[in-house]
C-alpha positions in Angstrom: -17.5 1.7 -72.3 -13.9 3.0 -72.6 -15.0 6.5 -71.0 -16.6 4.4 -68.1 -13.6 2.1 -67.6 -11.3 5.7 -67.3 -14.0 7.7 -65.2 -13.7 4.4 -62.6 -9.9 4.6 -62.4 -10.1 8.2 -62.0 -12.3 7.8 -59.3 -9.9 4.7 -57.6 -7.0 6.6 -58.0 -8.5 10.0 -56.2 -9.7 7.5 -53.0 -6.2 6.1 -53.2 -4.5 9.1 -53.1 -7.3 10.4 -49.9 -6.3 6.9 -48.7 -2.5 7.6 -48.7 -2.7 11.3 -46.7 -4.7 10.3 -43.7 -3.8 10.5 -40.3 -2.4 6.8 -39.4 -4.9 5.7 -36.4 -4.1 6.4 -32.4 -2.8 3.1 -31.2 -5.3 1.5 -28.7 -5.0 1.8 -25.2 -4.5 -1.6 -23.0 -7.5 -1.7 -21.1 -5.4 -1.1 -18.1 -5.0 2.8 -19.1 -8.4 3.3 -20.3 -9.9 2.3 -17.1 -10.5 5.1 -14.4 -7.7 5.3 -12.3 -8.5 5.1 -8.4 -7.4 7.6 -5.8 -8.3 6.7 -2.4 -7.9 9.4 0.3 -8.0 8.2 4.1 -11.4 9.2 5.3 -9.6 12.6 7.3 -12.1 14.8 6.4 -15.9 14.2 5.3 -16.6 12.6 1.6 -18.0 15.9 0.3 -15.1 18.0 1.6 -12.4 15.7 -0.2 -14.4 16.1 -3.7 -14.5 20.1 -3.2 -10.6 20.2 -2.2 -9.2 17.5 -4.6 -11.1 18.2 -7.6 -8.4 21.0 -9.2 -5.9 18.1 -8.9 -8.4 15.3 -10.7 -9.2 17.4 -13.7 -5.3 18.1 -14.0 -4.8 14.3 -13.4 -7.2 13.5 -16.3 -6.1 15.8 -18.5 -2.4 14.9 -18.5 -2.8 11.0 -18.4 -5.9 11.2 -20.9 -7.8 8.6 -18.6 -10.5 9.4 -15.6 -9.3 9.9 -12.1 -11.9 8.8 -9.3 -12.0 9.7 -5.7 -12.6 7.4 -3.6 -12.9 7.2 0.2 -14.5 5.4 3.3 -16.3 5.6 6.1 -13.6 4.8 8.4 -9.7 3.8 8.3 -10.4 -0.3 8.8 -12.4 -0.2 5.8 -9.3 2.5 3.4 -6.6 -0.2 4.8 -9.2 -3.4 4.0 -9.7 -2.5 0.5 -5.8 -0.8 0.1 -5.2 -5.0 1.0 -7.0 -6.2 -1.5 -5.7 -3.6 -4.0 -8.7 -1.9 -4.9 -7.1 1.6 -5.5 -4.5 3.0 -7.7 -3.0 5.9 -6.4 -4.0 6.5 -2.4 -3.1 8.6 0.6 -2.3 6.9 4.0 -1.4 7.5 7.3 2.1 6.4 8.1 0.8 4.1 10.7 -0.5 1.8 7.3 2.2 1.8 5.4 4.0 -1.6 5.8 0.7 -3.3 5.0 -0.3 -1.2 2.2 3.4 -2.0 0.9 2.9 -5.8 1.8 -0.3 -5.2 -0.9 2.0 -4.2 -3.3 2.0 -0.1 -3.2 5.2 1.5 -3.2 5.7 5.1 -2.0 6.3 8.5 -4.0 5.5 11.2 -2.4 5.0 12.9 1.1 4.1 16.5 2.3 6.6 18.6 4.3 7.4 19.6 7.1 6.9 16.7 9.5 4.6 17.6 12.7 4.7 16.5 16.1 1.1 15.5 18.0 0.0 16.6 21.4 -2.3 16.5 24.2 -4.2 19.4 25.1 -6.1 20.4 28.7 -7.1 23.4 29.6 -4.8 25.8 31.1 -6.1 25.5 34.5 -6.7 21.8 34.3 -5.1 19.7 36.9 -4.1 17.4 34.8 -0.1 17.4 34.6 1.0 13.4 34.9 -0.1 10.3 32.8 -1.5 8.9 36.6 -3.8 12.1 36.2 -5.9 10.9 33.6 -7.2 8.0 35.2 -11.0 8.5 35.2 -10.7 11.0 32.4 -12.6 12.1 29.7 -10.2 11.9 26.5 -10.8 12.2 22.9 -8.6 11.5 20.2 -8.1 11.3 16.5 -8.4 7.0 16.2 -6.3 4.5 16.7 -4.3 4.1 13.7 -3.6 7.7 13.9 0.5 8.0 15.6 0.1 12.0 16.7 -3.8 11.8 16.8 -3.7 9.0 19.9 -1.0 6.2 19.6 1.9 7.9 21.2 -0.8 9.2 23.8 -1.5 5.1 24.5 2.4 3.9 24.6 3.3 7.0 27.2 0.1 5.9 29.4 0.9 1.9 29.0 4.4 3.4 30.0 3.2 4.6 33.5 1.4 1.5 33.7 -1.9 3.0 33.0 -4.5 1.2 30.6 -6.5 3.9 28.8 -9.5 1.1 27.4 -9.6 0.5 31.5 -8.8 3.5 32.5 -9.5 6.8 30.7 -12.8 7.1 28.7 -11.5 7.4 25.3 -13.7 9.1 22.5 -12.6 8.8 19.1 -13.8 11.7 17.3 -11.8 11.8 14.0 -12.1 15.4 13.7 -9.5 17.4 14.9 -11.5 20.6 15.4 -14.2 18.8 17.7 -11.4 17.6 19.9 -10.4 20.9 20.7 -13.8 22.8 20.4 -14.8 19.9 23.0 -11.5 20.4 25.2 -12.4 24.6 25.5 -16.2 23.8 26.3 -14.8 21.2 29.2 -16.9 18.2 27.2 -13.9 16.6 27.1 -10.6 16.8 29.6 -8.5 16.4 27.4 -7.7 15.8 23.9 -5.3 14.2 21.7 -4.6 16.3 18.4 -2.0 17.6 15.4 -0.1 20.9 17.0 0.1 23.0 14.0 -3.7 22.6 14.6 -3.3 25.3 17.3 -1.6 27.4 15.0 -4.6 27.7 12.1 -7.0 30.2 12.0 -9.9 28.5 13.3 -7.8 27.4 16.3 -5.4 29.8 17.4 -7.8 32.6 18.9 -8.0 30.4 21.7 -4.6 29.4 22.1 -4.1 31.1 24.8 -6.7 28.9 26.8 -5.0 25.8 26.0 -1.9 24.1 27.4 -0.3 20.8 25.9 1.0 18.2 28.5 3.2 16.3 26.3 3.7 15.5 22.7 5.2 13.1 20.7 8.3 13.3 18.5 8.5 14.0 14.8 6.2 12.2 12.6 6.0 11.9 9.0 3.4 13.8 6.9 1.0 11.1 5.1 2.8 9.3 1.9 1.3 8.9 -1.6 1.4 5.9 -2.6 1.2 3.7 -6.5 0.6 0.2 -7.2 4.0 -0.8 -7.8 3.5 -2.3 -11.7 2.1 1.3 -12.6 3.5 2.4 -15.4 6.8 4.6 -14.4 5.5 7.3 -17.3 2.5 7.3 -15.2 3.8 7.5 -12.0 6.0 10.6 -13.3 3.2 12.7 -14.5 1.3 12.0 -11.1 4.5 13.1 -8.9 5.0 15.6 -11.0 1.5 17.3 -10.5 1.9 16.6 -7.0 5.3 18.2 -6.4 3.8 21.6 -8.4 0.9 22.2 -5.9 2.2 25.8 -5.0 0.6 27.9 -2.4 0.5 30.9 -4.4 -2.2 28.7 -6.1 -5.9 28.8 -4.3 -7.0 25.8 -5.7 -3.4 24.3 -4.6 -3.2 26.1 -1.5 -6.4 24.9 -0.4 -5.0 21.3 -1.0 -1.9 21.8 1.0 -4.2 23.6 4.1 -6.2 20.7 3.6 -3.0 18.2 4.7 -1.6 20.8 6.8 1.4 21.0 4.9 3.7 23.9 2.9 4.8 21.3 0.0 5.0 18.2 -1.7 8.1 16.6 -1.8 9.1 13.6 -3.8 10.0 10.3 -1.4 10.0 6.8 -0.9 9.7 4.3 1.6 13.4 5.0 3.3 12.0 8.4 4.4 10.2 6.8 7.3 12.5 4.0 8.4 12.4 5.8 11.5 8.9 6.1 12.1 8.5 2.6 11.1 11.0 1.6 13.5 8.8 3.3 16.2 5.2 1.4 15.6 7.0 -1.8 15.4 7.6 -1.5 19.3 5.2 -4.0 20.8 3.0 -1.6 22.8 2.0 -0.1 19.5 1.3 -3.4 17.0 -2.4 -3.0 17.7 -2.6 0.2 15.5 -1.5 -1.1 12.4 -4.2 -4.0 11.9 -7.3 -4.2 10.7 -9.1 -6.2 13.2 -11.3 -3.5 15.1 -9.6 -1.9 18.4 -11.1 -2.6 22.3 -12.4 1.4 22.1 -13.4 1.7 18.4 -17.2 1.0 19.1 -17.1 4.5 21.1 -17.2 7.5 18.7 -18.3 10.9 20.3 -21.5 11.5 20.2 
Protein backbone atom coordinates (compact mmCIF):
# COMPACT_ATOMS: atom_id res chain seq x y z
CA UNK A 1 0.00 0.00 0.00
CA UNK A 2 2.79 2.39 0.88
CA UNK A 3 4.77 1.61 -2.44
CA UNK A 4 1.27 2.37 -4.23
CA UNK A 5 0.56 5.62 -2.36
CA UNK A 6 4.47 6.80 -3.51
CA UNK A 7 4.30 5.32 -7.13
CA UNK A 8 0.80 7.67 -7.44
CA UNK A 9 2.66 10.81 -6.21
CA UNK A 10 5.41 10.03 -8.43
CA UNK A 11 3.21 9.88 -11.14
CA UNK A 12 1.20 13.43 -10.01
CA UNK A 13 4.15 15.13 -9.56
CA UNK A 14 5.73 14.13 -13.27
CA UNK A 15 2.18 15.45 -14.88
CA UNK A 16 2.56 18.48 -12.66
CA UNK A 17 5.78 19.25 -13.68
CA UNK A 18 4.66 18.42 -17.88
CA UNK A 19 1.80 20.70 -16.68
CA UNK A 20 4.06 23.55 -15.53
CA UNK A 21 6.45 23.71 -19.02
CA UNK A 22 3.72 23.91 -21.62
CA UNK A 23 3.18 26.47 -23.99
CA UNK A 24 0.44 28.88 -22.32
CA UNK A 25 -2.55 28.78 -25.02
CA UNK A 26 -2.92 31.44 -28.22
CA UNK A 27 -5.48 33.95 -26.92
CA UNK A 28 -8.70 33.60 -28.96
CA UNK A 29 -9.41 35.69 -31.75
CA UNK A 30 -12.74 38.05 -31.59
CA UNK A 31 -14.80 36.66 -34.10
CA UNK A 32 -14.32 39.84 -35.95
CA UNK A 33 -10.63 38.76 -36.96
CA UNK A 34 -11.26 35.24 -37.59
CA UNK A 35 -13.89 36.00 -40.15
CA UNK A 36 -12.71 36.39 -43.89
CA UNK A 37 -11.89 39.75 -44.58
CA UNK A 38 -13.63 41.26 -47.73
CA UNK A 39 -11.99 43.00 -50.65
CA UNK A 40 -14.20 44.36 -53.12
CA UNK A 41 -12.64 45.51 -56.45
CA UNK A 42 -14.89 47.74 -58.81
CA UNK A 43 -15.98 45.46 -61.51
CA UNK A 44 -12.99 47.24 -64.16
CA UNK A 45 -12.00 44.28 -65.50
CA UNK A 46 -13.79 40.70 -65.79
CA UNK A 47 -14.31 38.49 -62.32
CA UNK A 48 -11.77 35.83 -63.56
CA UNK A 49 -9.14 38.51 -64.51
CA UNK A 50 -9.24 40.19 -60.95
CA UNK A 51 -8.68 36.59 -59.18
CA UNK A 52 -5.56 35.87 -61.66
CA UNK A 53 -4.05 39.59 -61.01
CA UNK A 54 -4.88 39.98 -57.22
CA UNK A 55 -4.18 36.64 -55.98
CA UNK A 56 -0.13 37.34 -55.16
CA UNK A 57 -1.54 40.17 -52.95
CA UNK A 58 -4.40 37.80 -51.08
CA UNK A 59 -2.07 35.02 -50.12
CA UNK A 60 0.42 37.85 -48.77
CA UNK A 61 -2.77 39.44 -47.19
CA UNK A 62 -3.59 36.15 -45.41
CA UNK A 63 -0.42 35.29 -44.42
CA UNK A 64 0.45 38.51 -42.58
CA UNK A 65 -2.99 39.12 -40.86
CA UNK A 66 -3.46 35.17 -40.21
CA UNK A 67 -7.17 35.48 -41.39
CA UNK A 68 -8.65 34.74 -45.10
CA UNK A 69 -8.92 37.54 -47.65
CA UNK A 70 -11.89 37.17 -50.22
CA UNK A 71 -12.34 38.85 -53.49
CA UNK A 72 -15.19 40.03 -54.24
CA UNK A 73 -16.71 41.88 -57.18
CA UNK A 74 -19.91 42.72 -59.21
CA UNK A 75 -21.46 42.79 -62.18
CA UNK A 76 -21.64 46.32 -62.55
CA UNK A 77 -20.70 49.68 -60.55
CA UNK A 78 -24.60 50.36 -59.11
CA UNK A 79 -24.39 47.04 -57.60
CA UNK A 80 -20.04 47.65 -55.92
CA UNK A 81 -21.50 51.14 -54.58
CA UNK A 82 -25.11 49.38 -53.35
CA UNK A 83 -23.39 46.80 -51.28
CA UNK A 84 -20.17 49.35 -50.30
CA UNK A 85 -23.64 51.29 -48.73
CA UNK A 86 -24.67 48.78 -46.85
CA UNK A 87 -21.14 47.90 -45.70
CA UNK A 88 -20.78 44.58 -47.05
CA UNK A 89 -16.88 44.80 -47.76
CA UNK A 90 -13.89 45.36 -45.70
CA UNK A 91 -11.23 46.60 -47.66
CA UNK A 92 -12.40 47.86 -51.43
CA UNK A 93 -11.28 49.70 -54.46
CA UNK A 94 -13.40 52.58 -55.96
CA UNK A 95 -13.54 55.02 -58.45
CA UNK A 96 -13.11 58.52 -57.12
CA UNK A 97 -16.48 59.36 -58.49
CA UNK A 98 -17.89 56.96 -55.21
CA UNK A 99 -16.07 58.17 -52.70
CA UNK A 100 -18.22 60.55 -50.65
CA UNK A 101 -20.91 57.88 -50.44
CA UNK A 102 -18.63 55.02 -49.67
CA UNK A 103 -17.25 57.59 -46.88
CA UNK A 104 -20.91 58.49 -45.85
CA UNK A 105 -21.01 54.29 -45.20
CA UNK A 106 -18.32 54.66 -43.07
CA UNK A 107 -14.92 53.74 -45.15
CA UNK A 108 -12.16 55.99 -44.79
CA UNK A 109 -9.36 56.20 -47.31
CA UNK A 110 -5.62 54.86 -47.18
CA UNK A 111 -4.20 54.50 -50.20
CA UNK A 112 -4.14 55.59 -53.93
CA UNK A 113 -1.96 54.69 -57.01
CA UNK A 114 0.24 57.30 -58.63
CA UNK A 115 0.53 59.26 -61.09
CA UNK A 116 -2.85 60.84 -61.58
CA UNK A 117 -4.21 60.54 -65.41
CA UNK A 118 -6.19 62.65 -67.47
CA UNK A 119 -9.25 61.06 -69.80
CA UNK A 120 -9.87 61.74 -73.41
CA UNK A 121 -11.91 61.50 -76.43
CA UNK A 122 -10.64 59.74 -79.27
CA UNK A 123 -11.83 59.94 -83.27
CA UNK A 124 -10.05 58.92 -85.96
CA UNK A 125 -7.54 61.08 -87.43
CA UNK A 126 -9.41 61.97 -90.45
CA UNK A 127 -12.75 62.19 -88.59
CA UNK A 128 -14.55 65.37 -88.91
CA UNK A 129 -15.32 65.55 -85.75
CA UNK A 130 -13.53 68.66 -84.04
CA UNK A 131 -16.43 70.60 -81.87
CA UNK A 132 -18.83 69.32 -79.16
CA UNK A 133 -21.88 70.60 -81.90
CA UNK A 134 -20.14 67.77 -84.08
CA UNK A 135 -21.18 64.98 -82.27
CA UNK A 136 -24.73 65.38 -82.56
CA UNK A 137 -26.02 62.19 -84.20
CA UNK A 138 -22.88 60.41 -83.20
CA UNK A 139 -21.96 57.07 -82.38
CA UNK A 140 -20.08 57.33 -78.88
CA UNK A 141 -18.86 54.89 -76.50
CA UNK A 142 -17.60 55.33 -73.17
CA UNK A 143 -16.35 53.73 -70.09
CA UNK A 144 -20.00 54.30 -67.75
CA UNK A 145 -21.25 56.88 -66.07
CA UNK A 146 -19.75 56.96 -62.77
CA UNK A 147 -16.48 56.74 -64.48
CA UNK A 148 -14.97 60.96 -64.38
CA UNK A 149 -12.18 60.35 -67.37
CA UNK A 150 -14.12 57.34 -68.89
CA UNK A 151 -17.36 59.63 -69.84
CA UNK A 152 -18.37 62.31 -67.13
CA UNK A 153 -16.17 65.15 -68.13
CA UNK A 154 -17.15 64.09 -71.90
CA UNK A 155 -21.14 64.84 -70.64
CA UNK A 156 -20.42 68.30 -68.56
CA UNK A 157 -18.21 69.73 -71.81
CA UNK A 158 -21.33 68.58 -74.23
CA UNK A 159 -24.11 69.95 -71.53
CA UNK A 160 -21.71 72.98 -71.76
CA UNK A 161 -22.35 73.63 -75.47
CA UNK A 162 -25.80 73.03 -74.74
CA UNK A 163 -25.84 69.57 -76.24
CA UNK A 164 -27.73 66.62 -74.47
CA UNK A 165 -25.77 63.36 -75.18
CA UNK A 166 -29.01 60.90 -73.83
CA UNK A 167 -30.92 63.16 -76.79
CA UNK A 168 -28.33 63.65 -78.80
CA UNK A 169 -25.33 61.39 -79.28
CA UNK A 170 -25.89 57.52 -79.17
CA UNK A 171 -24.00 56.67 -76.15
CA UNK A 172 -22.63 52.98 -75.73
CA UNK A 173 -21.31 52.05 -72.48
CA UNK A 174 -18.83 49.47 -73.02
CA UNK A 175 -16.77 49.29 -69.73
CA UNK A 176 -13.84 48.11 -71.48
CA UNK A 177 -11.38 50.39 -72.42
CA UNK A 178 -9.80 48.35 -75.18
CA UNK A 179 -13.25 47.73 -77.07
CA UNK A 180 -13.72 51.51 -77.06
CA UNK A 181 -10.79 52.02 -79.01
CA UNK A 182 -10.60 48.69 -81.00
CA UNK A 183 -14.30 49.88 -81.94
CA UNK A 184 -13.07 53.72 -82.67
CA UNK A 185 -10.07 52.20 -85.36
CA UNK A 186 -12.74 49.70 -87.08
CA UNK A 187 -15.24 52.97 -87.44
CA UNK A 188 -17.97 50.94 -85.15
CA UNK A 189 -17.98 53.59 -83.10
CA UNK A 190 -17.16 57.62 -83.90
CA UNK A 191 -15.80 58.20 -81.24
CA UNK A 192 -14.77 57.07 -77.86
CA UNK A 193 -14.31 58.16 -74.45
CA UNK A 194 -11.23 56.44 -72.74
CA UNK A 195 -7.98 56.67 -70.00
CA UNK A 196 -4.93 58.36 -72.18
CA UNK A 197 -2.16 56.38 -70.90
CA UNK A 198 -4.38 53.69 -72.54
CA UNK A 199 -2.80 54.94 -75.91
CA UNK A 200 0.49 54.58 -74.51
CA UNK A 201 0.25 50.47 -73.60
CA UNK A 202 1.37 47.95 -75.69
CA UNK A 203 -1.80 46.65 -76.96
CA UNK A 204 -2.80 50.23 -77.90
CA UNK A 205 -0.03 52.29 -79.04
CA UNK A 206 0.74 50.49 -82.49
CA UNK A 207 -2.09 52.33 -83.68
CA UNK A 208 -1.50 55.54 -82.22
CA UNK A 209 -0.70 56.99 -84.92
CA UNK A 210 -4.37 56.55 -86.37
CA UNK A 211 -5.94 58.18 -83.57
CA UNK A 212 -6.48 61.82 -82.59
CA UNK A 213 -7.95 62.99 -79.15
CA UNK A 214 -10.39 66.07 -79.32
CA UNK A 215 -10.33 67.11 -75.86
CA UNK A 216 -9.55 65.72 -72.49
CA UNK A 217 -10.22 66.33 -69.15
CA UNK A 218 -7.97 67.64 -66.28
CA UNK A 219 -6.07 65.58 -63.76
CA UNK A 220 -7.93 62.97 -62.05
CA UNK A 221 -7.09 60.87 -59.14
CA UNK A 222 -6.07 57.24 -59.49
CA UNK A 223 -8.81 54.89 -57.62
CA UNK A 224 -8.39 55.08 -53.56
CA UNK A 225 -8.30 52.03 -51.22
CA UNK A 226 -10.42 52.24 -48.89
CA UNK A 227 -11.11 50.41 -44.87
CA UNK A 228 -14.07 50.37 -42.78
CA UNK A 229 -13.18 53.00 -40.47
CA UNK A 230 -13.35 50.85 -36.88
CA UNK A 231 -10.77 48.38 -38.52
CA UNK A 232 -8.33 47.77 -36.44
CA UNK A 233 -5.29 50.46 -37.11
CA UNK A 234 -2.68 47.25 -36.67
CA UNK A 235 -4.72 45.92 -39.39
CA UNK A 236 -5.00 48.73 -41.51
CA UNK A 237 -1.04 49.02 -41.22
CA UNK A 238 -0.14 45.65 -42.43
CA UNK A 239 -2.67 46.18 -45.44
CA UNK A 240 -1.01 49.71 -46.49
CA UNK A 241 2.00 48.36 -45.93
CA UNK A 242 1.65 45.46 -48.55
CA UNK A 243 0.09 47.83 -50.75
CA UNK A 244 2.78 50.55 -50.65
CA UNK A 245 5.56 47.47 -51.40
CA UNK A 246 3.91 46.35 -54.77
CA UNK A 247 7.23 47.12 -56.80
CA UNK A 248 7.43 46.76 -60.46
CA UNK A 249 10.56 44.93 -60.43
CA UNK A 250 8.03 42.25 -59.05
CA UNK A 251 5.93 40.26 -61.98
CA UNK A 252 3.40 39.30 -59.74
CA UNK A 253 3.44 43.13 -58.45
CA UNK A 254 3.92 44.54 -61.70
CA UNK A 255 1.13 42.81 -63.16
CA UNK A 256 -0.96 44.43 -60.34
CA UNK A 257 0.20 47.94 -60.93
CA UNK A 258 -0.35 47.38 -65.12
CA UNK A 259 -3.53 46.13 -64.11
CA UNK A 260 -4.54 49.91 -62.39
CA UNK A 261 -2.39 51.58 -64.80
CA UNK A 262 -0.27 52.88 -62.36
CA UNK A 263 3.80 52.99 -61.38
CA UNK A 264 3.05 52.87 -57.36
CA UNK A 265 1.16 52.89 -54.44
CA UNK A 266 1.24 55.73 -52.39
CA UNK A 267 -0.21 56.06 -48.93
CA UNK A 268 -3.27 58.85 -48.71
CA UNK A 269 -6.32 59.89 -47.39
CA UNK A 270 -9.44 61.62 -48.19
CA UNK A 271 -7.63 65.34 -48.41
CA UNK A 272 -5.84 64.08 -51.56
CA UNK A 273 -8.89 64.55 -53.62
CA UNK A 274 -10.59 67.56 -52.20
CA UNK A 275 -10.13 68.86 -55.59
CA UNK A 276 -11.63 66.27 -57.47
CA UNK A 277 -14.46 66.16 -55.17
CA UNK A 278 -14.92 69.71 -55.51
CA UNK A 279 -15.36 69.02 -59.29
CA UNK A 280 -18.33 66.24 -59.22
CA UNK A 281 -20.11 68.30 -56.80
CA UNK A 282 -20.86 70.80 -59.75
CA UNK A 283 -24.57 70.25 -60.56
CA UNK A 284 -24.16 69.06 -64.20
CA UNK A 285 -22.31 66.14 -62.72
CA UNK A 286 -24.56 64.92 -59.46
CA UNK A 287 -26.09 62.25 -61.54
CA UNK A 288 -22.79 60.17 -61.59
CA UNK A 289 -22.39 59.68 -58.11
CA UNK A 290 -25.88 57.86 -57.19
CA UNK A 291 -27.07 54.71 -57.47
CA UNK A 292 -30.32 55.03 -59.01
CA UNK A 293 -29.67 53.69 -62.75
CA UNK A 294 -28.66 56.53 -65.45
CA UNK A 295 -31.15 57.63 -68.61
CA UNK A 296 -28.29 55.55 -70.98
CA UNK A 297 -27.37 52.60 -68.67
CA UNK A 298 -29.86 50.10 -70.36
CA UNK A 299 -27.56 50.50 -73.55
CA UNK A 300 -24.34 48.46 -73.34
CA UNK A 301 -22.54 47.69 -76.64
CA UNK A 302 -23.43 44.85 -78.11
Amino acid sequence: MVARNWLLLLLTGLLLAVASHRPAPALAQSPEEMAPLRFAIVPYKSPRSLAETYDPLLHRLEERLQRPVHLLSTRDVATFLHRGQAREYDLLLAPPTLLLQLEEAGYRVIARGAPDFRGGVVVLAGSAIHEPADFRGKRVAAIGRHSYGGYLFFHHRLEEAGIDPHEELELFFTRQVDTIVYGVLSSRYDAGVIRLDTLETPAVSPFRQRLRVVFESVDIPQFPFMVKGEMDDQAVAVILEELVKLAPSSPEDLKILQSLQVSRIEPATTNDYQEFLRLIKQPANSFCCSNKPGPSDAREAE
